[in-house]
NULOVEX-472495 format. One record per residue: x, y, z of N, C-alpha, C, O in turn. Coordinates in steps of 0.2 Angstrom, whole numbers, padded with zeros to 4 digits, always signed. Example, Ala and Ser with C-alpha at 12.3 -4.5 7.8 and 13.67 -1.06 7.14 Angstrom:
! NULOVEX-472495
+0066-0028+0039+0062-0022+0039+0066-0016+0039+0071-0017+0042 +0064-0011+0035+0068-0005+0036+0064+0000+0039+0067+0006+0040 
END
This chain:
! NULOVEX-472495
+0182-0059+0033+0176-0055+0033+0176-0049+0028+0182-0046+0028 +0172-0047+0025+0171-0042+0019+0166-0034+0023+0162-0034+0028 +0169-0029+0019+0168-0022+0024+0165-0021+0017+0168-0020+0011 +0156-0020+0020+0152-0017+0014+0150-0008+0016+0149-0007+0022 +0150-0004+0012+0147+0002+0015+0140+0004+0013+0138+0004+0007 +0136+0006+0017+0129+0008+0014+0130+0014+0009+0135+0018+0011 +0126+0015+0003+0128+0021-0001+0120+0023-0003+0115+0020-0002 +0119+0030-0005+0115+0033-0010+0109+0029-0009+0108+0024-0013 +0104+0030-0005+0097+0026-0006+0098+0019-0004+0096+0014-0006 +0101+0020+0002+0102+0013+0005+0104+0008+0001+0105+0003+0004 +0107+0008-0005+0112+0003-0006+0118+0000-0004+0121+0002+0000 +0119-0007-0007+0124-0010-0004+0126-0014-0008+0122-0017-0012 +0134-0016-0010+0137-0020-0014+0141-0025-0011+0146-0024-0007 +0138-0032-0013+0139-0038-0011+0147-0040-0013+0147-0040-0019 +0151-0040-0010+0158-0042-0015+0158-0047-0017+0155-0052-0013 +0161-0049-0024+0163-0054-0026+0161-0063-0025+0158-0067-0027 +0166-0061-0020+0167-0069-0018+0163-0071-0011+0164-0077-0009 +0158-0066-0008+0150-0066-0006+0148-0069-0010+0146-0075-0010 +0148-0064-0015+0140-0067-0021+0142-0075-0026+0138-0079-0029 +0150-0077-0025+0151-0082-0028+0151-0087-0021+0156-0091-0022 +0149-0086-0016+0150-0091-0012+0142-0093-0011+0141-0099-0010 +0136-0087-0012+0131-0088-0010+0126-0091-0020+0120-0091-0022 +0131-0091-0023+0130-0092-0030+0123-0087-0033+0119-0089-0036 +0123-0078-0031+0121-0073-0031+0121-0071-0039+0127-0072-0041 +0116-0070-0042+0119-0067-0049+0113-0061-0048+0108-0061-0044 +0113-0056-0052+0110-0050-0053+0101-0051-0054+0099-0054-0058 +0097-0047-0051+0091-0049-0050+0088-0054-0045+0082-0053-0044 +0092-0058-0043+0092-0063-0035+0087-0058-0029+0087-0052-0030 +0084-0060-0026+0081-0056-0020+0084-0060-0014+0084-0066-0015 +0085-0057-0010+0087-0059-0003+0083-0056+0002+0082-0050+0001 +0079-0059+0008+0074-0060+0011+0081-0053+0018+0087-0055+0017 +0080-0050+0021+0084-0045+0023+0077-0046+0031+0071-0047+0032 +0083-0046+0036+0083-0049+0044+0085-0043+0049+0090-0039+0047 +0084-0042+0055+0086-0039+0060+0085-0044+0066+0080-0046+0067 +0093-0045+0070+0091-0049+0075+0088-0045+0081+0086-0040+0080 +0087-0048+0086+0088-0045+0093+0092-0040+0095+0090-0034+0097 +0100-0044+0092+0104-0039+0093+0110-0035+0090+0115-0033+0090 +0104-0035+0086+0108-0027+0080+0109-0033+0072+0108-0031+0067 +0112-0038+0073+0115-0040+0066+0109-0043+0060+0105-0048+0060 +0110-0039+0054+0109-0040+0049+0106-0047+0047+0110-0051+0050 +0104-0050+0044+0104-0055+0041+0102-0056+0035+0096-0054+0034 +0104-0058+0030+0100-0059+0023+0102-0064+0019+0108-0066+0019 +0098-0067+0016+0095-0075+0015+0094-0074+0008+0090-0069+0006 +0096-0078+0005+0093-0079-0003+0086-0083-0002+0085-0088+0001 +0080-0078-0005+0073-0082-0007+0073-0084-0015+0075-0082-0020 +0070-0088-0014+0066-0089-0024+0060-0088-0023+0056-0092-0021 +0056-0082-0026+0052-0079-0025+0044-0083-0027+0038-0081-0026 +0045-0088-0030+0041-0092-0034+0038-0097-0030+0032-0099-0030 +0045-0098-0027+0041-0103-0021+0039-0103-0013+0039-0106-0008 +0039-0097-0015+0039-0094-0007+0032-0095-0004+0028-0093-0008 +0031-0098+0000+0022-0098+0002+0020-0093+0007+0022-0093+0013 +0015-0086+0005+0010-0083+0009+0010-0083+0016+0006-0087+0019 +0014-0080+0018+0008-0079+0029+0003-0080+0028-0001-0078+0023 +0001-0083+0033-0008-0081+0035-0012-0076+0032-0016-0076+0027 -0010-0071+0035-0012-0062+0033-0010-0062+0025-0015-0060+0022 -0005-0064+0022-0005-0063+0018-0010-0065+0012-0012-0062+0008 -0009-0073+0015-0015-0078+0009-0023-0075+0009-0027-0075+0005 -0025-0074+0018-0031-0070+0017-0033-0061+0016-0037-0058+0019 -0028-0060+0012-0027-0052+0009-0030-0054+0003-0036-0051+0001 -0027-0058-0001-0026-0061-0006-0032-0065-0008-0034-0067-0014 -0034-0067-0004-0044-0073-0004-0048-0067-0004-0051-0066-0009 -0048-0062+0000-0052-0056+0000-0052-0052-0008-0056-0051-0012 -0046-0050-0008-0045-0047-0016-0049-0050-0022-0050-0048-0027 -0050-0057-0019-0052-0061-0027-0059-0060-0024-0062-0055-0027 -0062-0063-0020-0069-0064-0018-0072-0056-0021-0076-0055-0025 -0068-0051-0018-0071-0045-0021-0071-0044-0028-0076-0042-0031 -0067-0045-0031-0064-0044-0039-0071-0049-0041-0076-0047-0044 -0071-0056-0038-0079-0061-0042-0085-0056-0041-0090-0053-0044 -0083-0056-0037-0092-0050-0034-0092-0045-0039-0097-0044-0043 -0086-0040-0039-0087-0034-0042-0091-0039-0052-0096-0038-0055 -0086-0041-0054-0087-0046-0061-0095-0048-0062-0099-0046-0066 -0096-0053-0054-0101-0056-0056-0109-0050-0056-0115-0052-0058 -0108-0046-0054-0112-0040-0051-0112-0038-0060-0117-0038-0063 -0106-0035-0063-0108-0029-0068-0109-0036-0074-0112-0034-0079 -0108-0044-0075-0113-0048-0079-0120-0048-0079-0123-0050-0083 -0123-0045-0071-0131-0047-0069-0133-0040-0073-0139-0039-0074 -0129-0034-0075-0131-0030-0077-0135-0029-0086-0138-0024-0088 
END
């Protein structure tokens, strides 16, 4: 088991043989977890394919719906 310290602005450095076991290269995002009881977890995502919450997809359906409106409104002008 490896001993990370929290440093300056919440950072944290993954050692070595972490980041070569989880095939981690710089720029990578990890998806970051609190259980129940207290531990940590963090998870390699690929941001790309990641799919929307509910909440999030209709955040996102609203934003555009307005954005046409706003468009279609200053075209009628």
């Amino acid at each position: 088991m490896s001993l990370v310290r929290l440093r300056r602005a919440a950072q944290i450095t993954l050692p070595q043989d972490i980041r070569a076991a989880a095939q981690l290269k710089e720029g990578d995002y990890l998806e970051a977890e609190v259980t129940a009881a207290g531990t940590i977890i963090l998870k390699p995502v690929s941001i790309a394919g990641r799919e929307p919450t509910p909440e999030q997809e209709a955040d996102i359906l609203a934003a555009v719906d307005e954005a046409r409106a706003f468009h279609a409104a200053k075209r009628r002008r």
